[in-house]
MIMI-47645 format. One record per residue (C-alpha): residue number from 0; x, y negated, z negated; residue in three letters. Coordinates in Angstrom, 1 decimal, always signed. Each point is the difference from the previous one (the first is absolute). Layout:
 seq      X      Y      Z type
 NUM      X      Y      Z  ALA
...
//
This chain:
 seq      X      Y      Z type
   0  +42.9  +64.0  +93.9  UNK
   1   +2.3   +0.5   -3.2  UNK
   2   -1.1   +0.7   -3.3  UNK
   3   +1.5   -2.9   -1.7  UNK
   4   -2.3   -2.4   +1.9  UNK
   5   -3.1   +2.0   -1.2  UNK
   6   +0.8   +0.9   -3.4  UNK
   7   +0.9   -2.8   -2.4  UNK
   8   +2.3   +0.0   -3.0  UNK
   9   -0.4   -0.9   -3.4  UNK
  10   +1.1   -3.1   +0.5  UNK
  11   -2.0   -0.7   +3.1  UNK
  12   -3.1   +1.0   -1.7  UNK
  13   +1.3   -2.1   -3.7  UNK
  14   +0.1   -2.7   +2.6  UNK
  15   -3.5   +0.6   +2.3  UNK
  16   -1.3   +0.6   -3.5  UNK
  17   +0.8   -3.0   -1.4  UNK
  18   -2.6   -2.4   +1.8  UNK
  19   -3.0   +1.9   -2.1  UNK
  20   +1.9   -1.6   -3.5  UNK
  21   +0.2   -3.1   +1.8  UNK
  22   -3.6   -0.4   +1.5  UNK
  23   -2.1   +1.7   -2.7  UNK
  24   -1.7   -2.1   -1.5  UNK
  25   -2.9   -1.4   -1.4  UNK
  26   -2.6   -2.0   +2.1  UNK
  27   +0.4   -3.8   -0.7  UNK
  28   -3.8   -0.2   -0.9  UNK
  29   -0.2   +2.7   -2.6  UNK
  30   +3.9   -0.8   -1.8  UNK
  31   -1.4   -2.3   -2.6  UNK
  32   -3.1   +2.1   -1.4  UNK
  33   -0.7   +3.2   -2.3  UNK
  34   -1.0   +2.2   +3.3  UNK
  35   -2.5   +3.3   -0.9  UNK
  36   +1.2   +3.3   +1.0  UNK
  37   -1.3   -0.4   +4.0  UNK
  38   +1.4   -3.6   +0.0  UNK
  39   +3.7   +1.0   -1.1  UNK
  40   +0.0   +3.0   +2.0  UNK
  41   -1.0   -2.7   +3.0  UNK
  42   +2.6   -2.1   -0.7  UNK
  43   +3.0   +2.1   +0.8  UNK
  44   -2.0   +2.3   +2.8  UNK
  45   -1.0   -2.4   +2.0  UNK
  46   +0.6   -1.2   +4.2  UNK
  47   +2.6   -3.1   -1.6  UNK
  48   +2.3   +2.7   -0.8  UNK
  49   -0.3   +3.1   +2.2  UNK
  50   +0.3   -2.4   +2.7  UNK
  51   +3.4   -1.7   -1.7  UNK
  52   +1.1   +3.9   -0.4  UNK
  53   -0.2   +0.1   +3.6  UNK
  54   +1.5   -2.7   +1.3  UNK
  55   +3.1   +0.2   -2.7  UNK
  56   +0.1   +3.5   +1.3  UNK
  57   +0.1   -1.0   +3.8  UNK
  58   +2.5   -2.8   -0.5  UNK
  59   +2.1   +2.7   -2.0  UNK
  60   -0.6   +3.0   +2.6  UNK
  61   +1.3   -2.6   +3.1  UNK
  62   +3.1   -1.1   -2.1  UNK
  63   +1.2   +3.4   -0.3  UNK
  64   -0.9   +1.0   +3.2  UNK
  65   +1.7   -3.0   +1.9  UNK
  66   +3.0   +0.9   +0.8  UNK
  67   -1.1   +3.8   +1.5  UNK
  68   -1.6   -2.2   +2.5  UNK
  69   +2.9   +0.1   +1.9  UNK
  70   +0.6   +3.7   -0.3  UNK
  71   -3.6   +1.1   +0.8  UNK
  72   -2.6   -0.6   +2.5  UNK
  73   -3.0   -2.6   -1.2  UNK
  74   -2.3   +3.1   -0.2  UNK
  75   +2.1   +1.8   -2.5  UNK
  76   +1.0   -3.0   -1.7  UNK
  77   -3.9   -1.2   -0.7  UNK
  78   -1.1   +4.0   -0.4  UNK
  79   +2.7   -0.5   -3.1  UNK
  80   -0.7   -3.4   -1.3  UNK
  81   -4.0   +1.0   -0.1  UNK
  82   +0.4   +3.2   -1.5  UNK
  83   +2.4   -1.1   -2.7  UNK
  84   -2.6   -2.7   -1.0  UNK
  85   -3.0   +2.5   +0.0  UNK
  86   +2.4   +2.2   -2.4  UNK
  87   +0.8   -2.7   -2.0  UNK
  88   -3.8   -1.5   -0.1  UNK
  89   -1.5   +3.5   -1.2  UNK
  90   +2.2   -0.4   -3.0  UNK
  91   -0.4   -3.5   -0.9  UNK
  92   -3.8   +0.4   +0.7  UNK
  93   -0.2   +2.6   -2.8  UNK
  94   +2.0   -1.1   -2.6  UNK
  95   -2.1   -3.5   +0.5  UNK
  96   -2.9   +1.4   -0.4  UNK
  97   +1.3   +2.5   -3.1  UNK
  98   +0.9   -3.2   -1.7  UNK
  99   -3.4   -1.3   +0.4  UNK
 100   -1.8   +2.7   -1.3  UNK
 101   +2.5   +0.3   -3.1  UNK
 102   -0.5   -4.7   -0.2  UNK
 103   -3.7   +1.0   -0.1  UNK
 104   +0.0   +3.0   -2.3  UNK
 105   +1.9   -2.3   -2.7  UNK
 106   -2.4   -3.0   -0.1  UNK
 107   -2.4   +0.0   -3.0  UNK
 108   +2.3   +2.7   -1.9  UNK
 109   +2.2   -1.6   -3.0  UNK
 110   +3.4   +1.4   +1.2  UNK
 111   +3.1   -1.0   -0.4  UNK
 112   +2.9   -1.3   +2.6  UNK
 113   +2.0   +3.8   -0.3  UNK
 114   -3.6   +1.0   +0.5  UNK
 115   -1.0   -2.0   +3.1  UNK
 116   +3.4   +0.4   +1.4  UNK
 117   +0.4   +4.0   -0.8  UNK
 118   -3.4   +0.5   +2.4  UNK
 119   +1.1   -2.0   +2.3  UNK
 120   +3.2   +1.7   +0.3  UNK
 121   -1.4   +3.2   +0.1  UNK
 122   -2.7   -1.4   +3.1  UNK
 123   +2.9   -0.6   +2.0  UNK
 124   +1.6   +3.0   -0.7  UNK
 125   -2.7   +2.2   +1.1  UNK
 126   -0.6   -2.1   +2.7  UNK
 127   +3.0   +0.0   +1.2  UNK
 128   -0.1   +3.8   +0.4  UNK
 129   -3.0   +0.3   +1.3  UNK
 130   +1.4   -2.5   +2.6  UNK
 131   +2.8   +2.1   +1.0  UNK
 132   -2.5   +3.2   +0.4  UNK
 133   -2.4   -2.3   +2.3  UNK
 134   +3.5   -1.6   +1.6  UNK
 135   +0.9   +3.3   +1.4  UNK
 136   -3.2   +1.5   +0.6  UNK
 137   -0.6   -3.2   +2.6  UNK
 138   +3.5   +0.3   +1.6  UNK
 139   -1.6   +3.8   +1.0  UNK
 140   +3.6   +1.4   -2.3  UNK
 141   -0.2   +2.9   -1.6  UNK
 142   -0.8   -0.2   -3.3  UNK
 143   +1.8   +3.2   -1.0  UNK
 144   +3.5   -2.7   +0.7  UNK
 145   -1.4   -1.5   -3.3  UNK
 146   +1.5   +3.1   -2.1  UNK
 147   +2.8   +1.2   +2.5  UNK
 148   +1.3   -3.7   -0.1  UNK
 149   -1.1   -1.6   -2.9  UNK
 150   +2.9   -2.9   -0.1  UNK
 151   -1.9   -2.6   +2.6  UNK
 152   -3.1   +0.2   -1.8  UNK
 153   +1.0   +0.0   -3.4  UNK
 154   +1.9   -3.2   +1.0  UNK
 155   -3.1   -1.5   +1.6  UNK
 156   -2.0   +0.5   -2.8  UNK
 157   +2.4   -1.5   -2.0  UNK
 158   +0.3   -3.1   +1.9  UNK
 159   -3.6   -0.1   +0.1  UNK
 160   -0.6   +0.5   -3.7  UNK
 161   +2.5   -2.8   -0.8  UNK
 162   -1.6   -2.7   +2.4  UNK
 163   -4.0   +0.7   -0.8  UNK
 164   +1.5   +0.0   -4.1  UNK
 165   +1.8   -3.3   +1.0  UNK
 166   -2.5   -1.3   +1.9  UNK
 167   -2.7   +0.9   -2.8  UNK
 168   +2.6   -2.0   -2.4  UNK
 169   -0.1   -3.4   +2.6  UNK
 170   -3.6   +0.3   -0.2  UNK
 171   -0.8   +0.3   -3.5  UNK
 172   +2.8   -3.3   -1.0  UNK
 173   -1.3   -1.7   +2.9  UNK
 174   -3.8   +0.4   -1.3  UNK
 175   +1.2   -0.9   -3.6  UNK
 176   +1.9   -2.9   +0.6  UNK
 177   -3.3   -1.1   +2.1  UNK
 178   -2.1   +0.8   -3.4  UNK
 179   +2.5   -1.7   -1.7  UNK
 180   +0.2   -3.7   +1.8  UNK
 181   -3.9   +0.1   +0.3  UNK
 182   +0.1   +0.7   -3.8  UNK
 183   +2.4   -2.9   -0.6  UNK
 184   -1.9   -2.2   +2.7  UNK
 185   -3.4   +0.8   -2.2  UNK
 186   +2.1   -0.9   -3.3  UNK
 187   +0.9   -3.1   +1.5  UNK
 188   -3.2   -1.2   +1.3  UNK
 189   -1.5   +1.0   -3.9  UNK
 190   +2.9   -2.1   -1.2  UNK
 191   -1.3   -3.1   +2.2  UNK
 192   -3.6   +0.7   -0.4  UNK
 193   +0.5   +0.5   -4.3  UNK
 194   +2.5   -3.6   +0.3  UNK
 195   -2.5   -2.0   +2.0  UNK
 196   -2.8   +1.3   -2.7  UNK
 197   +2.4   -1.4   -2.6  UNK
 198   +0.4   -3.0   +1.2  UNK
 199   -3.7   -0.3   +0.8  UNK
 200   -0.9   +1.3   -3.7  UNK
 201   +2.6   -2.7   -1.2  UNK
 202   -1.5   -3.0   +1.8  UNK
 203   -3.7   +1.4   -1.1  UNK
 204   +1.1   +0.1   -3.3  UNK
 205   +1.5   -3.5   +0.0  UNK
 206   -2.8   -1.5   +1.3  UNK
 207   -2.6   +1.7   -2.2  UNK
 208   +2.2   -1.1   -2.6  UNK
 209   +1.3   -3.2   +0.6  UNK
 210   -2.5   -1.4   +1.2  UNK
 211   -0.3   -3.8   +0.3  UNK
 212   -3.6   -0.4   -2.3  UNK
 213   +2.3   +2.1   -2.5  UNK
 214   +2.3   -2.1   -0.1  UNK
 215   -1.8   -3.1   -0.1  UNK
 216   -2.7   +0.9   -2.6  UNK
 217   +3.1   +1.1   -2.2  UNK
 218   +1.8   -3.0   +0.0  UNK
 219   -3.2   -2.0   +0.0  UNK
 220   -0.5   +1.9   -3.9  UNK
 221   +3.7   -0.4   -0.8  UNK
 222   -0.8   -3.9   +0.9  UNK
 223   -3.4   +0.1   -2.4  UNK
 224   +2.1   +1.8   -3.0  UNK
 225   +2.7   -2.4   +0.3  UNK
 226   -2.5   -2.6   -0.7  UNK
 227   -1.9   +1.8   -2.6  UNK
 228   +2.2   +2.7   -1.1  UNK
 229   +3.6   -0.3   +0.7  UNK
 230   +0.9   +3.0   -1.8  UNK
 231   -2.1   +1.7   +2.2  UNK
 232   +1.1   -1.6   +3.0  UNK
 233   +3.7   +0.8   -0.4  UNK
 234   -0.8   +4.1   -0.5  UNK
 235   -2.2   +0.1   +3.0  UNK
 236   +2.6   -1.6   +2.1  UNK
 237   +2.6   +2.5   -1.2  UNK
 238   -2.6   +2.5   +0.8  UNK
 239   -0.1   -1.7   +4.0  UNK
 240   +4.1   -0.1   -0.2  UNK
 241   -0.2   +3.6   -0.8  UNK
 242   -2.5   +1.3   +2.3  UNK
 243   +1.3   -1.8   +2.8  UNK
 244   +3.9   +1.0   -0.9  UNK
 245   -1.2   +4.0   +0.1  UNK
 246   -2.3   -0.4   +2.6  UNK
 247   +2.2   -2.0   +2.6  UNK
 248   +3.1   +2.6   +0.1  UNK
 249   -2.3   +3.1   +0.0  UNK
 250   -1.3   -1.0   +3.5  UNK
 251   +3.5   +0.2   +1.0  UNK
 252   +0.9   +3.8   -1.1  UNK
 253   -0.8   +2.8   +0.9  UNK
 254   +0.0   +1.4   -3.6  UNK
 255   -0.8   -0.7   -3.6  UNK
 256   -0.4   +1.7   -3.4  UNK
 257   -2.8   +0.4   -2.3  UNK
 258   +1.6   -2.7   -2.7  UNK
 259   +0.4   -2.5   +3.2  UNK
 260   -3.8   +0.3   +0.9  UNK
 261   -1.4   +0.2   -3.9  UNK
 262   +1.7   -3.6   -0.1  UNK
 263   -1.5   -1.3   +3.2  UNK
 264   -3.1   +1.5   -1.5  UNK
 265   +0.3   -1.5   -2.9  UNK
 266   +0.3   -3.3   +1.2  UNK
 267   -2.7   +0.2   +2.0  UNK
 268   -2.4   +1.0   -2.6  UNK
 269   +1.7   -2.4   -2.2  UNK
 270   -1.0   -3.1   +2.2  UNK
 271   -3.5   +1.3   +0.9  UNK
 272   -1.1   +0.5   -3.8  UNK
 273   +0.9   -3.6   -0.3  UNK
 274   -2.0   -1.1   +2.8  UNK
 275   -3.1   +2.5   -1.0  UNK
 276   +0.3   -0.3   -4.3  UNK
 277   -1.8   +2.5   -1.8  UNK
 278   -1.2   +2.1   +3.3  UNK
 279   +2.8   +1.4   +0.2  UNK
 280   +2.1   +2.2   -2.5  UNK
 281   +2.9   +2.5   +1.2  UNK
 282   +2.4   +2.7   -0.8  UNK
 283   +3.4   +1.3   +1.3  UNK
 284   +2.2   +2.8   -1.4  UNK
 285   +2.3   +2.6   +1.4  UNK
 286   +1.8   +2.7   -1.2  UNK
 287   +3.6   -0.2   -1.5  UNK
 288   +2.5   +0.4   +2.8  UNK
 289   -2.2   -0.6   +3.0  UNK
 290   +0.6   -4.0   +1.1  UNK
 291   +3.0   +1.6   +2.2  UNK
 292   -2.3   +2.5   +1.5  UNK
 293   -0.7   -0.9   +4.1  UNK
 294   -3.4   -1.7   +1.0  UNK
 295   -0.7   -1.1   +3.7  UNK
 296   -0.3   -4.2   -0.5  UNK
 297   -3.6   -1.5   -0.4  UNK
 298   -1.4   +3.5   -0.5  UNK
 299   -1.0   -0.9   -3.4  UNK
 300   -1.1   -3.8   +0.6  UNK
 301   -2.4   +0.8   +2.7  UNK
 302   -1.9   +2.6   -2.6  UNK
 303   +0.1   -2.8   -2.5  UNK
 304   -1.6   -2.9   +2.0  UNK
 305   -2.4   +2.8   +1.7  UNK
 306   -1.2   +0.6   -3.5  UNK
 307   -0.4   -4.0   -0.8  UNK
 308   -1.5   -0.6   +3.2  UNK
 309   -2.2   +2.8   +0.2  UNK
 310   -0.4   +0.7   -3.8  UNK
 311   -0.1   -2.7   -2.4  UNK
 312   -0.5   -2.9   +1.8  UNK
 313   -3.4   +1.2   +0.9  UNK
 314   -1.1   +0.0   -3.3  UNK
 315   -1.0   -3.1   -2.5  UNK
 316   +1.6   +1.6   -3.1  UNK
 317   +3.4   +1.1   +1.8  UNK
 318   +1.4   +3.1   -1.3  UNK
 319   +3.3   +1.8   -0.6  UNK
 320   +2.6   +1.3   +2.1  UNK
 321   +2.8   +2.7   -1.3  UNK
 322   +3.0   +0.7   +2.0  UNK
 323   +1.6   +3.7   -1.5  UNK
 324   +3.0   +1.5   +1.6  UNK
 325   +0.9   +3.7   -0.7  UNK
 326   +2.4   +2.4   +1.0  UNK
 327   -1.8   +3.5   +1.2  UNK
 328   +2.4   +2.9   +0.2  UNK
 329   +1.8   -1.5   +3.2  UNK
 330   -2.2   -2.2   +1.0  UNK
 331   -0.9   -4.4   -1.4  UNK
 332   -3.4   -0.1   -0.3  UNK
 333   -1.2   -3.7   -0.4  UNK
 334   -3.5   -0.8   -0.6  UNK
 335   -1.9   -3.6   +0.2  UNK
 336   -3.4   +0.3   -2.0  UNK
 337   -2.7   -2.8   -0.1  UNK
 338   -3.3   -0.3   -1.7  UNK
 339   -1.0   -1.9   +2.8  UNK
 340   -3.4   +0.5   +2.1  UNK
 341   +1.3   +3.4   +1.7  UNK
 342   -1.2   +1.6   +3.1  UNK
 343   -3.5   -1.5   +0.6  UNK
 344   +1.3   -3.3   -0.3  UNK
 345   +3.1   +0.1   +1.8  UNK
 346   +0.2   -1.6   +3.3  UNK
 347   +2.6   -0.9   +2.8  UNK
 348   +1.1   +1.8   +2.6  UNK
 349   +2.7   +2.4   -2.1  UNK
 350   +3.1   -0.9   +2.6  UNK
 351   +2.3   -0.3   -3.0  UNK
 352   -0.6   +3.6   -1.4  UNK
 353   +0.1   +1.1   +3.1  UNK
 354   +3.1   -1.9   +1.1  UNK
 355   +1.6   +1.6   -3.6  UNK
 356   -1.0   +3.2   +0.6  UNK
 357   +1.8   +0.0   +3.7  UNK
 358   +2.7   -1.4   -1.6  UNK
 359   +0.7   +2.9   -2.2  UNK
 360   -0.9   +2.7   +2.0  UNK
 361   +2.5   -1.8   +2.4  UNK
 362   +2.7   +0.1   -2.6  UNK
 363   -0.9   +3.2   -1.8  UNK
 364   -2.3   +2.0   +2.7  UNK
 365   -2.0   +2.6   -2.6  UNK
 366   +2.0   -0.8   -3.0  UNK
 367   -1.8   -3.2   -0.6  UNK
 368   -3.9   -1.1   -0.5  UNK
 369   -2.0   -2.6   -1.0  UNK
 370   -3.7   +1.2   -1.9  UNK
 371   -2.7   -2.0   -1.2  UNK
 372   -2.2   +1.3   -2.5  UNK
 373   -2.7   -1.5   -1.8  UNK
 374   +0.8   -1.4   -4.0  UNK
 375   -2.3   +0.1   -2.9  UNK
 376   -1.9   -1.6   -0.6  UNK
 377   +0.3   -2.1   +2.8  UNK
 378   +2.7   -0.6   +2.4  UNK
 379   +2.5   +1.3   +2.1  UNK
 380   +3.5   +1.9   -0.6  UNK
 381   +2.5   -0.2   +2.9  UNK
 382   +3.2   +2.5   -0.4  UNK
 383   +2.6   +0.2   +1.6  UNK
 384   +2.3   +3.2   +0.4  UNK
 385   +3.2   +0.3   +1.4  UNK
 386   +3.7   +1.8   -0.3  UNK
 387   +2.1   -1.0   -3.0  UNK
 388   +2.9   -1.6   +1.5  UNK
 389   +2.3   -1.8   -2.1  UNK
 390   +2.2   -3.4   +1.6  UNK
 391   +3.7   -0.4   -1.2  UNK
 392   +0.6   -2.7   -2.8  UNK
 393   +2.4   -1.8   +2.4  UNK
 394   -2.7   -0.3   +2.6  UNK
 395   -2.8   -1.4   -2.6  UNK
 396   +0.1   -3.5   +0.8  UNK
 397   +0.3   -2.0   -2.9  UNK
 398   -3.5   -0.6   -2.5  UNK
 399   -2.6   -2.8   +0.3  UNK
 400   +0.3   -0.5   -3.5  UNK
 401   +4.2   -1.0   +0.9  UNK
 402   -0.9   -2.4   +2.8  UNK
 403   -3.1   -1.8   -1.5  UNK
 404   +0.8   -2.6   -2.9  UNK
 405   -3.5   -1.4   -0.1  UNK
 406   -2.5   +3.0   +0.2  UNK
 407   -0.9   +2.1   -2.9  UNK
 408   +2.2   +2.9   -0.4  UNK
 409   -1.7   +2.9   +1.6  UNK
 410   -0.4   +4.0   -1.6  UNK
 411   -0.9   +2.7   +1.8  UNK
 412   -2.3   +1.1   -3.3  UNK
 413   -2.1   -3.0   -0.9  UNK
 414   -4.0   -0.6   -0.5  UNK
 415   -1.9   -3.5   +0.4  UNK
//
């Protein structure tokens, strides 16, 4: 039997080698989760890829040793293949099982890539010398032949050290780029979840205001004021034009400003103090520079009617309802305060707060909140915080007090 058919080259072994950076890694199951230290280092060592070590190495071992078929007997021939895959599974048994100790040793520890990559490097290194030690101790050589002729295993080490760093490398960008598409598939499904909440919030919010009795009763007092008090009449249908002109595009957007909702707020109030008299008084101011300043749509109408439906309306007298907008730092801070009956009165089931506050922690996540506290001496003060963000003149659409001829001209500072 020749050497040459029982010792392999460099590029024999590069090439037997080459199926451990092919077939390592990760198990299906665990590819698209944060594993703990025992579940990473399961992930690469594992049966799935000692046995695809194997097999590469077999398919590898009777390619090269095909054509000697002719030359030798069977006997030799599969004495050769079998050893040459034992050689070459010793090797890729301990570098796999050197990168799964140095996978597992990273997890929970803030390191970088040159970090992760620099231990894994230096796992396959000393595994792949440690292989060579075991490689020859198995094969019954002498292991003085390691010093007299250091050229062979210095090469195999080599080879080895490139394919487990390699193979280390496949692993890690195939276990990101898994990470990654689960991370974009999570972001989409948010996406979808936070637009169907939109939309849902939207028709809520049109129906709750909109409603058909709303409508009715309105134009059933614009019809009475004609009669008796034409005057009064014509401002409370401007009020109606106006509401229904700020409300209508608002449910079609998925953004608005704090000027566009003071307006719709405005008219709101506007029409209901009509309809209610002297039970209901209000107030709305802002600070300079703020009407640009982003706010989610119907944020701000929901806290209004809550307070007139919950609040005032409850009680004979009425009472009074302030609307203040403020900037904090980097924050708008927006607060809707009643003198209404407060907490011990207050009834319903709350599924507009809550809707708002899932809303804005959609849009915001911690950055946003929506408190109520107690007002005295009676009453209840709803605020609203959440990131100053500022929308481009060219994409403020154009005022309620441009498009409206026959409502009152609104301000954003104004008492009644």
């Amino acid at each position: 039997m020749s050497a040459s058919l029982l010792q392999p080259t460099l590029r024999e072994s590069l090439a037997d080698a080459g199926s451990l950076a092919v077939e390592l890694r990760p198990a299906p199951a665990l590819a698209h989760e944060a594993p703990g230290a025992l579940r990473a280092f399961r992930a690469i060592c594992n049966l799935r890829n000692l046995a695809a070590v194997f097999y590469f190495c077999l398919l590898v071992a009777v390619a090269r040793f095909l054509q000697s078929l002719a030359v030798v007997g069977l006997e030799e021939w599969a004495f050769s293949t079998v050893r040459f895959v034992r050689q070459c599974l010793i090797s890729g048994t301990i570098i796999m099982v050197a990168l799964a100790l140095a996978d597992a040793a990273a997890v929970g520890r803030a390191w970088t890539r040159r970090q992760v990559f620099t231990t894994a490097f230096a796992a396959a290194a000393l595994a792949a010398a440690l292989s060579v030690v075991v490689r020859y101790y198995v094969s019954d050589s002498p292991l003085e032949t390691l010093l007299k002729r250091p050229a062979y295993p210095l090469q195999l080490w080599a080879s080895w050290t490139t394919i487990g760093a390699l193979a280390y490398a496949m692993l890690y960008v195939t276990r990101q780029n898994a990470i990654t598409r689960q991370q974009m598939a999570e972001a989409e499904r948010a996406r979808q979840t936070l637009e169907a909440q939109r939309v849902e919030a939207h028709l809520s919010a049109l129906q709750a205001q909109i409603e058909p009795h709303f409508l009715f009763n309105t134009l059933a007092n614009v019809k009475r004021l004609y009669e008796t008090a034409p005057q009064r009449g014509r401002e409370m249908l401007g009020s109606l034009i106006a509401y229904l002109r700020a409300a209508l595009p608002s449910m079609r957007e998925t953004g608005s400003t704090l000027g566009r909702e003071l307006e719709l707020v405005q008219s709101f109030l506007t029409i209901l103090q009509m309809r209610m008299g002297e039970r209901l008084t209000f107030e709305i101011s802002a600070e300079d520079g703020l009407h640009a300043a982003r706010l989610p749509p119907m944020v701000l109408p929901t806290l209004v009617e809550n307070a007139i439906k919950h609040g005032l309306s409850r009680l004979p007298e009425g009472g009074h309802i302030a609307v203040v907008a403020r900037r904090d730092d980097d924050a708008l801070e927006v607060q809707v305060r009643d003198t209404g009956a407060g907490f011990t009165a207050s009834g319903g089931t709350g599924v507009g707060l809550a809707n708002t506050r899932a809303r804005l922690a959609a849009l915001y996540g911690s950055r946003a909140s929506l408190q109520l506290a107690a007002a005295e001496p009676r009453g209840v003060t709803a605020t609203v915080r959440l990131p100053l963000q500022f929308e481009s003149p060219a994409q403020n659409p154009p005022s309620i007090a441009d498009t409206v001829t026959d409502a009152p001209e609104p301000t954003h500072k104004a008492v009644s």
